[in-house]
C-alpha positions as CSV (number, residue, x, y, z in Angstrom):
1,X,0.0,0.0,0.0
2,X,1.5,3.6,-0.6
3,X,1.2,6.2,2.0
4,X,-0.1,9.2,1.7
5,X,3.6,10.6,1.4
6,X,4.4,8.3,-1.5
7,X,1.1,9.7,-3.4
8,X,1.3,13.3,-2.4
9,X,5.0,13.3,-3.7
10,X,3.6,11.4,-6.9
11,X,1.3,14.2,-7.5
12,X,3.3,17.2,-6.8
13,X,5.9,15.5,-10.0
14,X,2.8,14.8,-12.1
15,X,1.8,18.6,-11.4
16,X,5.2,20.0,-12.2
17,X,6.2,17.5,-15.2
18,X,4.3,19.1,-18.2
19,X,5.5,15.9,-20.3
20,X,2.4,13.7,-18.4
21,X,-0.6,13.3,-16.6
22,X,-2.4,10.7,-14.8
23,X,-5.9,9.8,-15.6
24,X,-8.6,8.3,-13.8
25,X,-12.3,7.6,-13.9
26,X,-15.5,8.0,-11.9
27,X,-17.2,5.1,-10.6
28,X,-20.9,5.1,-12.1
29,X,-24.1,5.0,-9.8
30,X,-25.4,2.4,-6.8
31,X,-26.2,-0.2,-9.0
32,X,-21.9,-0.5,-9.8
33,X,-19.1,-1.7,-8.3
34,X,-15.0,-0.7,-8.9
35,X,-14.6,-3.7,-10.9
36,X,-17.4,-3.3,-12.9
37,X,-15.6,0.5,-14.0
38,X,-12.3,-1.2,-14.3
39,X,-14.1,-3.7,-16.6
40,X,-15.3,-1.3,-19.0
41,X,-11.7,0.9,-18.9
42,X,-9.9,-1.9,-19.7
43,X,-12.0,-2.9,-22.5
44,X,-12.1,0.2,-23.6
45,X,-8.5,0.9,-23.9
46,X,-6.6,-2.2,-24.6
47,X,-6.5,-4.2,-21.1
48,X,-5.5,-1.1,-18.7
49,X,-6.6,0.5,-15.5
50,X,-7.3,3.6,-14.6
51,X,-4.2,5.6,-12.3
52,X,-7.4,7.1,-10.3
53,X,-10.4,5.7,-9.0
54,X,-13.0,8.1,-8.4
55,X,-15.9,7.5,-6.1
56,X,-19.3,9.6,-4.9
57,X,-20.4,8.4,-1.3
58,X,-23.9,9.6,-2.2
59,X,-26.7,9.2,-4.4
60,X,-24.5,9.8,-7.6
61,X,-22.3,7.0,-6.6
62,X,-22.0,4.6,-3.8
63,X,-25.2,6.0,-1.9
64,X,-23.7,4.5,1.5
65,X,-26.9,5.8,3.7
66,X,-28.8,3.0,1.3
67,X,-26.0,0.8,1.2
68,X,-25.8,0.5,5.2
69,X,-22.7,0.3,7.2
70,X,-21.0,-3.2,7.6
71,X,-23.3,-4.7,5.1
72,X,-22.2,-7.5,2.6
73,X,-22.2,-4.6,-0.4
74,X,-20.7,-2.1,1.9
75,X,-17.8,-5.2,2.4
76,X,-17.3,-5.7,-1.3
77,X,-16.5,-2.3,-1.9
78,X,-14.2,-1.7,0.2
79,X,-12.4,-4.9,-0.4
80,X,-12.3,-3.9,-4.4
81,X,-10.9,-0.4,-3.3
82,X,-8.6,-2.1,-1.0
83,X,-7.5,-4.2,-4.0
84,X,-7.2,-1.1,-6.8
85,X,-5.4,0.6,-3.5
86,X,-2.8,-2.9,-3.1
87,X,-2.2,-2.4,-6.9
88,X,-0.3,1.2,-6.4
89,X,-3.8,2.7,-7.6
90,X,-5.1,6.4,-6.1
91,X,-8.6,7.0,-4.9
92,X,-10.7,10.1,-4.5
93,X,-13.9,10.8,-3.4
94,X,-16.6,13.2,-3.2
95,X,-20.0,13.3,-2.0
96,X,-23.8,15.2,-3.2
97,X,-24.9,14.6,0.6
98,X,-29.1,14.7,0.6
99,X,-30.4,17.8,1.2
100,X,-31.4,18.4,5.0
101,X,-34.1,20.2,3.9
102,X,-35.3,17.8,1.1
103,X,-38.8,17.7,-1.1
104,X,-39.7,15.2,-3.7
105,X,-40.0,17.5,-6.2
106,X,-36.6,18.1,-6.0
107,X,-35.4,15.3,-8.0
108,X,-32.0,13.9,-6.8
109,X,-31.7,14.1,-2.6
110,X,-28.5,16.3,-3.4
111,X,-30.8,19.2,-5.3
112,X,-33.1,22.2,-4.5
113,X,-33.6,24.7,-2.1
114,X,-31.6,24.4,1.0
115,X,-34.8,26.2,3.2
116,X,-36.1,28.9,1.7
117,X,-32.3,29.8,0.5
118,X,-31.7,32.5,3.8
119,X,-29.2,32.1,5.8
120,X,-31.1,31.0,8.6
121,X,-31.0,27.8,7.3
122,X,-27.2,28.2,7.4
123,X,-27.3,28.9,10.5
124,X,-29.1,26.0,11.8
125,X,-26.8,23.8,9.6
126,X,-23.7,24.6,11.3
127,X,-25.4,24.3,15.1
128,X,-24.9,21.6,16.5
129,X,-27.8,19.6,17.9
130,X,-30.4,21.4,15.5
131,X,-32.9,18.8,13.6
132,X,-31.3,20.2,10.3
133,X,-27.5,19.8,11.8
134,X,-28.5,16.1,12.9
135,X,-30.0,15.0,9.7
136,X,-26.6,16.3,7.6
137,X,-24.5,14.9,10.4
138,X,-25.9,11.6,10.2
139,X,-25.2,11.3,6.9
140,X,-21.2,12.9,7.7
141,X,-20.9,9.7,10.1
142,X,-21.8,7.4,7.2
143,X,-19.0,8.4,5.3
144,X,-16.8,9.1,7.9
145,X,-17.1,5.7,9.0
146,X,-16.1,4.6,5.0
147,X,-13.1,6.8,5.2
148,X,-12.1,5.8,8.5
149,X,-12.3,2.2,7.3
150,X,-10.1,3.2,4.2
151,X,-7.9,5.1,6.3
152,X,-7.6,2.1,8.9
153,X,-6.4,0.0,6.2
154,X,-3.7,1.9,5.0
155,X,-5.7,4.0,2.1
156,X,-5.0,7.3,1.2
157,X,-7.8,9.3,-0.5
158,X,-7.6,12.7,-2.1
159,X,-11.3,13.7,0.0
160,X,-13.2,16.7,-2.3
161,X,-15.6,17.7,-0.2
162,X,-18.5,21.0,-1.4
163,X,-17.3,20.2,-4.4
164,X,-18.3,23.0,-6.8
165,X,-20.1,25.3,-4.1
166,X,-19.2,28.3,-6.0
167,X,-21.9,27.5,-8.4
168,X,-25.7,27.2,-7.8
169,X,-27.1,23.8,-8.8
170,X,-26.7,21.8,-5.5
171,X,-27.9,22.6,-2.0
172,X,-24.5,23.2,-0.4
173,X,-23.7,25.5,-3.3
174,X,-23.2,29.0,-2.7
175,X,-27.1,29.9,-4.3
176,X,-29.2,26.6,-3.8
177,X,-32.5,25.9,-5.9
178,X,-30.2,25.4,-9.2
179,X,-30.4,28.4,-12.6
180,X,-32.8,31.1,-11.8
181,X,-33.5,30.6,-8.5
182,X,-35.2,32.6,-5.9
183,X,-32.6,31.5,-3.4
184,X,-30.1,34.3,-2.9
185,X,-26.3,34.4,-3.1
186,X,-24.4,33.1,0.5
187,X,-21.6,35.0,2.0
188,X,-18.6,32.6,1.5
189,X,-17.8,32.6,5.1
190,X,-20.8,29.8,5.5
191,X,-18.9,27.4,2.9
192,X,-15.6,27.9,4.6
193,X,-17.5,27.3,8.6
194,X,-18.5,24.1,6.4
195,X,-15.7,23.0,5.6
196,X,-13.5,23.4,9.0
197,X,-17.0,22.2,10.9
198,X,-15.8,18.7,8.1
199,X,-12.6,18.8,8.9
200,X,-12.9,19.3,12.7
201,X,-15.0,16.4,12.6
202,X,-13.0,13.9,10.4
203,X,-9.4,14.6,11.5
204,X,-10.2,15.6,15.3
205,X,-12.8,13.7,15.9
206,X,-12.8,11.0,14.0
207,X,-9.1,10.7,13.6
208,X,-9.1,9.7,10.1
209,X,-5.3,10.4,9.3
210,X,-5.3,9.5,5.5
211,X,-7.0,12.2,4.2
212,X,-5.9,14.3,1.5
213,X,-8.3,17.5,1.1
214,X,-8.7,18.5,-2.0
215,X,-10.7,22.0,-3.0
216,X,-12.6,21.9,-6.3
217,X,-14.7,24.5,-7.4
218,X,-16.4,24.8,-10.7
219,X,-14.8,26.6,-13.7
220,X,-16.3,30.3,-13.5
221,X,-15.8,33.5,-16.0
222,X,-14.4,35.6,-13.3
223,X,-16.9,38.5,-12.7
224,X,-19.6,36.8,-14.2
225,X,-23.5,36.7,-12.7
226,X,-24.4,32.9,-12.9
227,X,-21.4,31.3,-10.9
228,X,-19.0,32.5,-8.3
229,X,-15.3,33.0,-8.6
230,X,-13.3,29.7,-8.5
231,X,-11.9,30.9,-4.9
232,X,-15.3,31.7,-3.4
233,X,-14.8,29.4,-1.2
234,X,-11.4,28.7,-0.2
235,X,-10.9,28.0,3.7
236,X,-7.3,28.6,3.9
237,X,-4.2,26.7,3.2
238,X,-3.9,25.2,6.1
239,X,-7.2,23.1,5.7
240,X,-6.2,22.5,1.9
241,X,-3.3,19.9,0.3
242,X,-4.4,20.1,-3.1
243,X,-6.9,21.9,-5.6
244,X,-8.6,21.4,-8.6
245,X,-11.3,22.6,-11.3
246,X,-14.1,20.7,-12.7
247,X,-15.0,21.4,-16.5
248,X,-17.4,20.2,-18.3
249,X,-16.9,21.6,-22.0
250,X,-19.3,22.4,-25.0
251,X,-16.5,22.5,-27.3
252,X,-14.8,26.0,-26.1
253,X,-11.5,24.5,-24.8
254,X,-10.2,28.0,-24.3
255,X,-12.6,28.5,-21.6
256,X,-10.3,26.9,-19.0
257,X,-7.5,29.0,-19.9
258,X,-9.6,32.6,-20.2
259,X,-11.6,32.6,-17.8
260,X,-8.4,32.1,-15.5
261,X,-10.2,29.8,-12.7
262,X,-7.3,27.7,-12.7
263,X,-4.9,30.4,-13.0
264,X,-6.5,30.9,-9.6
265,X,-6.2,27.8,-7.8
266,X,-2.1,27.6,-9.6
267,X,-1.9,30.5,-7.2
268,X,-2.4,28.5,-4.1
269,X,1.7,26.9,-4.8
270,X,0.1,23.4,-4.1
271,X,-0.5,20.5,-6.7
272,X,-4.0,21.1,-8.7
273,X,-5.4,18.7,-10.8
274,X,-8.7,18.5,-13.8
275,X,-11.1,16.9,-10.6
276,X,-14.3,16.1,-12.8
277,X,-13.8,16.3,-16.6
278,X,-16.3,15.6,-19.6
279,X,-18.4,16.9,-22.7
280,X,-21.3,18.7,-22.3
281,X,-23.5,20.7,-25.0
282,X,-23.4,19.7,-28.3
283,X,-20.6,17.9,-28.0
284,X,-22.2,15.5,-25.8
285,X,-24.3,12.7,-27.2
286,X,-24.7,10.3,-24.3
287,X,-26.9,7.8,-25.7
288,X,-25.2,7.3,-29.1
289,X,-21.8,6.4,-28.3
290,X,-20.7,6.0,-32.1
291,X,-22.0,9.6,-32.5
292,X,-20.2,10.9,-29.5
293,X,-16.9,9.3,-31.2
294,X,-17.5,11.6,-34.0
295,X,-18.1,14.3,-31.9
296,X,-15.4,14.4,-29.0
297,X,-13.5,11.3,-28.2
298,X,-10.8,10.5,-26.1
299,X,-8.0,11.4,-28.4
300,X,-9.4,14.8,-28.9
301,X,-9.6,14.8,-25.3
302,X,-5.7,13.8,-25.3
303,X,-5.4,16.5,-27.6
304,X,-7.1,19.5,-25.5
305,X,-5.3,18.6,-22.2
306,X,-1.9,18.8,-24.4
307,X,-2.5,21.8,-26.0
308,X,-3.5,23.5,-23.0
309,X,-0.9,22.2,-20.7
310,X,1.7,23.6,-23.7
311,X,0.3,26.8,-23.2
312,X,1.0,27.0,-19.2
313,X,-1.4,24.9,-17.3
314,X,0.0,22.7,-15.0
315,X,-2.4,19.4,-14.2
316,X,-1.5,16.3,-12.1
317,X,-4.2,14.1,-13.4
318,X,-7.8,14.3,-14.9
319,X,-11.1,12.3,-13.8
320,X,-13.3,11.6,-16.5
321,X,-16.5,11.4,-14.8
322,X,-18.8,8.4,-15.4
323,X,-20.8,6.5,-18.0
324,X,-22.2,8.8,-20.6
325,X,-20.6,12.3,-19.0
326,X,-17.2,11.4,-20.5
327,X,-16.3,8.0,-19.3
328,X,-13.3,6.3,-21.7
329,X,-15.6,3.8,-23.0
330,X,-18.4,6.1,-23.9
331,X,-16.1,8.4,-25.6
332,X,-14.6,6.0,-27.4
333,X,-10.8,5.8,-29.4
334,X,-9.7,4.8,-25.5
335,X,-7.0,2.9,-26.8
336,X,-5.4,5.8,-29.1
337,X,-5.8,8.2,-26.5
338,X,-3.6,5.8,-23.9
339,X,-1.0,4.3,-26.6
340,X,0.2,7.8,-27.4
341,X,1.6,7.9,-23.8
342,X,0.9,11.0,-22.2
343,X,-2.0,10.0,-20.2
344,X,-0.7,7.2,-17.2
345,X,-2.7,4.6,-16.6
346,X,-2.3,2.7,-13.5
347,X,0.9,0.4,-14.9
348,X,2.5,4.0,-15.9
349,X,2.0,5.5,-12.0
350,X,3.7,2.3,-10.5
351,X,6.6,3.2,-12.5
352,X,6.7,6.8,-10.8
353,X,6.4,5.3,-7.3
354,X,10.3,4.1,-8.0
């Protein structure tokens, strides 16, 4: 197993070595399993693995509140990341916790309003002991307890937690209630009190050692009305390892370097990395995967993280994220895109260890 001084040192020479990245995949919904990912990966490019395994704890991935702790499924997976882990391989995780506050016309647990979007409801959130801080908290302990486990067996795992709160589509976002809602615009200073309430409670109280935390916003125009500036959010560099951007494109591949959200994070002087990556627009066809190959495979994708990494961006690895949002398999030309050599797959990052 590689600790968390062996990855972190990995990471910081992917980030500074323009000549590579690593690149890794999201784990698909509750109905999947890691081996079920690496199954499609490796058929999809030739017999490899993914360098990075990426995993949701919620209801866009593991849904471990359904799942139930110490179960036989909650068992399996951690033995298969145990396994991935045992093989040199990096995990990272994320999680669209259910909204405290949740209504069925919501849709997914992890959408609309938080409240009626005041900061009351903030408030309440971050008091401990309130009916809306117990509901959220329960759901904290949940995947505590999964990271603890990881962490018990020797697993490191680049943790992302409020994962793109500078946007508006989630209800831990800085506006909840998604585009055009009523809900109004947070102060920042709740997002940061969530995260060191998070990181109070995992590394102090917990004791989960193993963590890496990683801070991901969402790619923003900086100045513009519908999404906040990539460092919104930031808690402070002594609550942060690493950073990262995630971009989903519609074809304007310039976007990442314009709107200078990563030129942002680059500021920071720590390792940042692509954290969520795929197509979106017209460049996404999700249910026509011949059709998406025509219209952005992986070897375009090659193409757009070399180009922009030529013109200054430094990137330690990108996570396509799964199935039909830009998963290797559903983009198709996996195999190029990996032969050329400058995405690592998981045989590549063993050799990096040394």
């Amino acid at each position: 197993m590689k600790t968390k001084e062996q990855i972190m040192k990995v990471l910081e020479n992917a980030y500074e070595d323009s000549r590579y990245m690593l690149i890794g995949e999201q784990l698909i919904g509750p109905s999947d399993l890691p081996n079920d990912m690496f199954g499609r990966f490796g058929e999809a490019t030739g017999g490899r693995m993914p360098a990075i395994l990426g995993l949701d704890l919620a209801c866009y991935g593991l849904d471990l509140m359904n799942v139930g702790v110490g179960t036989e499924r909650w068992n399996t997976i951690l033995d298969q990341v145990t396994a991935f882990a045992e093989k040199g391989g990096i995990v990272t995780a994320s999680s669209h916790w259910a909204n405290p506050t949740y209504k069925p016309e919501y849709g997914a647990r992890c959408r609309g309003m938080f409240g009626d979007g005041t900061a009351k409801y903030w408030d309440e959130l971050l008091t401990e002991g309130t009916e809306i801080n117990k509901i959220w908290k329960e759901e904290l302990i949940v995947d505590g307890k999964f990271l603890k486990e990881l962490s018990d067996r020797g697993i490191t795992v680049l943790w992302r937690p409020l994962h793109e709160s500078n946007g508006s589509w989630f209800w831990f976002t800085a506006k909840s209630g998604g585009w055009g809602s009523t809900g109004q615009w947070m102060d920042a200073e709740y997002l940061r009190r969530l995260w060191k309430y998070l990181y109070n409670l995992y590394v102090n109280e917990m004791d989960i050692e193993n963590l890496i935390w990683v801070y991901g916003p969402n790619i923003a125009n900086e100045g513009g009305s519908g999404i906040k500036s990539a460092m919104y959010y930031y808690p402070g560099d002594e609550y942060v390892d690493m950073l990262g951007i995630d971009w989903y494109t519609s074809g304007d591949f310039d976007r990442i370097l314009t709107s200078h959200s990563y030129d942002k994070i680059m500021s920071r002087g720590k390792p940042c990395a692509m954290t969520e990556f795929g197509p979106a627009g017209e460049i996404a066809l999700r249910e026509d995967h011949e059709a998406q190959e025509k219209a952005f495979n992986a070897v375009d994708m090659l193409n757009v993280f070399k180009d922009i990494t030529r013109r200054g961006l430094k990137i330690a690895y990108v996570l396509t994220w799964h199935e039909n949002y830009g998963a290797i398999h559903s983009l198709g030309k996996g195999k190029e895109a990996l032969d050329e050599g400058f995405f690592y797959d998981l045989e590549r990052l063993n050799t990096l260890y040394e």
